[in-house]
N, C-alpha and C positions, 0 to 999 in steps of 0.2 A: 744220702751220703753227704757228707760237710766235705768243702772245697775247700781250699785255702792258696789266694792266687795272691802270691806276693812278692815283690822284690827288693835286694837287701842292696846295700852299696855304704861305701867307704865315705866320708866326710875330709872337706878342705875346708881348715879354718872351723873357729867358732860363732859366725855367723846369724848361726840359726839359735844362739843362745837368746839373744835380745825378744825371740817370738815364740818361746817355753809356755803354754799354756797353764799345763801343770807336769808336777812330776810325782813319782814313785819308785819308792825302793820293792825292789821286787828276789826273791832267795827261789832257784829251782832246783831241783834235782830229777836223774833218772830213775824208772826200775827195771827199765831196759830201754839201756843203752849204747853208744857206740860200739864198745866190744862186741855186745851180740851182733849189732847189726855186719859190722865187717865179716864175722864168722861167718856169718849167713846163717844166724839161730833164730832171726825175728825178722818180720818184713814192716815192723812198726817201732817209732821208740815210745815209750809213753812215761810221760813228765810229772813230776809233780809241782806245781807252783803256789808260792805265800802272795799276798800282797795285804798288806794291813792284815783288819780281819778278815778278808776272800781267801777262797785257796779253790783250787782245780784242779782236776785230773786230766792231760790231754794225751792225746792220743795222735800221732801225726806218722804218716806213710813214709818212709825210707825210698826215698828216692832221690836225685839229683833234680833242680827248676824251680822255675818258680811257682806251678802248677801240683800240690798234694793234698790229698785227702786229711781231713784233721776232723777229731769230732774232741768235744769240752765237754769234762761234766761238774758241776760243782760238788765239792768237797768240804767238810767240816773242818774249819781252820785246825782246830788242837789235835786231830788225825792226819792233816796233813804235815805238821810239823813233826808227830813221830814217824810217819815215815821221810821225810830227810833224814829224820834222824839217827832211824834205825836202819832203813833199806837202802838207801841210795847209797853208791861208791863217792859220792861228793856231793856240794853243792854251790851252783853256780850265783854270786851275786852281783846286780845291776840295778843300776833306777835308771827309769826308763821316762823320756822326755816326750811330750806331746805338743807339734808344732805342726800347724793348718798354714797353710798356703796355696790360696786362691781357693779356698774349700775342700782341700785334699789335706789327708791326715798321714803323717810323718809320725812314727815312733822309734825317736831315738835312743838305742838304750848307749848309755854309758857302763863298763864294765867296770867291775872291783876286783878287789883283792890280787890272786895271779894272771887277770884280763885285765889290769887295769894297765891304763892307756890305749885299750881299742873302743873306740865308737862307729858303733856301726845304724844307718839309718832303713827305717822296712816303711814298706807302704802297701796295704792293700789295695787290691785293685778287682772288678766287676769282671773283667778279662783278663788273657794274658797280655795282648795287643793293646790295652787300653793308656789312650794318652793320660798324660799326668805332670804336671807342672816342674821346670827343670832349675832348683831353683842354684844361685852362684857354688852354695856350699854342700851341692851335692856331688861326688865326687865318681871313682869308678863301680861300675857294678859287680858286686861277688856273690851273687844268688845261686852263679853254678859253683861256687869253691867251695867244698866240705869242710872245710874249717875254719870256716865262717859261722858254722849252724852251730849252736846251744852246745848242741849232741855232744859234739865234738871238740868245746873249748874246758871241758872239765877234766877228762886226759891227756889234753895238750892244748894247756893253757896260754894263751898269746906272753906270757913271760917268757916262757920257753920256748919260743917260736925264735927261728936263725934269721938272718938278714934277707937270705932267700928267700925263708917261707915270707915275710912282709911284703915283698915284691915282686914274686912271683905270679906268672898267670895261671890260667887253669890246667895245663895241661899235665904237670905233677900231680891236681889235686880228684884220683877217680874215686877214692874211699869217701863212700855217701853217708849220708846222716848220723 
């Protein structure tokens, strides 16, 4: 089974722009997503993702942490762009920023369209415990907030998000992936 230990957090300042290694626009969608998963009709959401000519099929465990199961399968890019186009209730677009510090890999994505102006920073990591470089522009951690995750900002897109939802802790937020 694929792991996937990761945590997400919020950005102060633009910082981390000057150490962009590379970047990428990247368009997802789901084919089960948030809705099912809040029903309780799926215990997975599974993604579809563009990047250039790549594309993917992922698969990731409906849970709250930073600790879930996730397995990837590659996908035929011009299959993967009918189904955004034809299967998915939306699609989520970001370019997502790749910035090392001290040897740790930071993926910033930047959001677009209805997310745009949230930037949100993930790091994988070997553990959940595992240390990892704290750098100025890293800001609060939202790995337990559900809507914060993909899943979840194509329904309710950070444009439509109230002054609360921005600043809010976790304790409003139990609806997972």
């Amino acid at each position: 089974m694929g792991i996937e230990i990761e945590r997400k957090f919020l950005l102060r300042g633009d910082g981390w722009r000057a150490r962009v290694e590379r970047s990428e626009r990247m368009a997802q969608g789901y084919l089960v997503g948030a809705a099912a998963l809040r029903a309780g009709l799926a215990r997975a959401s599974v993604r579809v993702r563009v990047v250039g000519e790549r594309a993917w099929l992922n698969v990731k465990s409906a849970q709250l942490g930073v600790e879930r199961a996730e397995y990837e399968l590659p996908l035929p890019p011009a299959d993967a762009r009918t189904m955004l186009d034809t299967l998915c209730d939306g699609v989520l677009e970001k370019v997502r920023h790749h910035v090392r510090v001290d040897g740790a890999l930071f993926e910033i994505d930047e959001f677009l369209g209805d997310n745009a102006g949230l930037v949100v920073a993930e790091i994988e990591l070997p553990a959940a415990a595992a240390p990892f470089p704290r750098p100025p522009w890293l800001g609060r951690e939202v790995s337990a907030l559900a809507r914060y995750y993909n899943v979840n900002l194509i329904g309710h897109p950070y444009a439509r998000w109230s002054e609360a939802e921005r600043a809010a802790g976790d304790a409003e937020d139990a609806a997972c992936c």
